[in-house]
C-alpha positions, 0 to 999 in steps of 0.5 A: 318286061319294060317300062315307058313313061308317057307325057301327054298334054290334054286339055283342062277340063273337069274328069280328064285324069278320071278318063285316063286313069279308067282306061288303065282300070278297064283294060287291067294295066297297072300306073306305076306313078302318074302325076298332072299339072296344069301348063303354062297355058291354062287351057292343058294340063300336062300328064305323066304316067309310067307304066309297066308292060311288054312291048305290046302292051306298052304300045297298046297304052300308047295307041288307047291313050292317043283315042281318048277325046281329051287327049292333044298328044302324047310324047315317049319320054326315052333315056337321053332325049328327055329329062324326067326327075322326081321329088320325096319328102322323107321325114326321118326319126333322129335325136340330135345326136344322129343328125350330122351322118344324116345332114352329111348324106343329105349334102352328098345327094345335094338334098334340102332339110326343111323340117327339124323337130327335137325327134325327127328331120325333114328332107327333100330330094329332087332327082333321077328315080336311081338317085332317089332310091339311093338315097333311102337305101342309104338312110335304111338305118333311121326310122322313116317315119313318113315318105311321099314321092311325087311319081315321075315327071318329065319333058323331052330335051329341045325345041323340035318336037314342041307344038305351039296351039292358038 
């Protein structure tokens, strides 16, 4: 079984996340994370979604994704060709006598403390899905409270396959 992560670029209109997402629904393929934004121009949204699949299935999302009408195009976002990062919030319950270990984990990882209550610490992570997931395995001795995780997003490196639309 593998994975693929897909950058699409679509266009910004009302109802395209819903065309896309109810493709996977139709056709019973699970999101892994999907995450959508607009791009520096305000005419496309960018999308990316990870998936699971065997080969076949994974080149089948590929070629339905590339029929949708909103759809501009569509990029593999492969290991060594593209940076792809992720960012959680995880808000963990500490007294303030077991903040240093945790300040101390949060320096390795080069993590941010936003939020600091008299019970609970805040952190912020940005990173590689392994480094965020050694992160947590990391803090499985506190309480987690709260966690949310962006989903992966990412671009290919370089300038060669950029397109430039009028």
């Amino acid at each position: 079984m593998g994975r693929q992560a897909l950058s699409m670029l679509v266009e910004n209109t009302p109802n395209v996340l819903s065309h896309v997402s109810g493709l996977f629904s139709r056709r019973g393929y699970n999101i892994d994370s999907i995450t959508a934004g607009v791009t520096a121009d305000p005419r496309f949204t960018r999308i990316t979604i990870v998936s699971s699949g065997d080969e076949m299935i994974l080149e089948q999302i590929e070629k339905q994704l590339a029929k949708l009408e909103d759809v501009i195009d569509i990029k593999k976002l492969q290991e060594g060709n593209s940076v792809c990062r992720e960012l959680i919030l995880i808000k963990i319950g500490v007294k303030p006598s077991e903040r240093q270990p945790v300040i101390s984990i949060a320096e390795i990882f080069k993590a941010k403390i936003v939020d600091v209550t008299n019970d609970s610490m805040m952190i912020e992570l940005i990173g590689q899905q392994s480094k965020l997931d050694a992160f947590l395995e990391l803090l499985g001795d506190y309480e987690i409270l709260e966690l949310a995780r962006t989903g992966i997003t990412g671009l290919n490196r370089g300038t060669s396959d950029v397109k430039m639309f009028d």
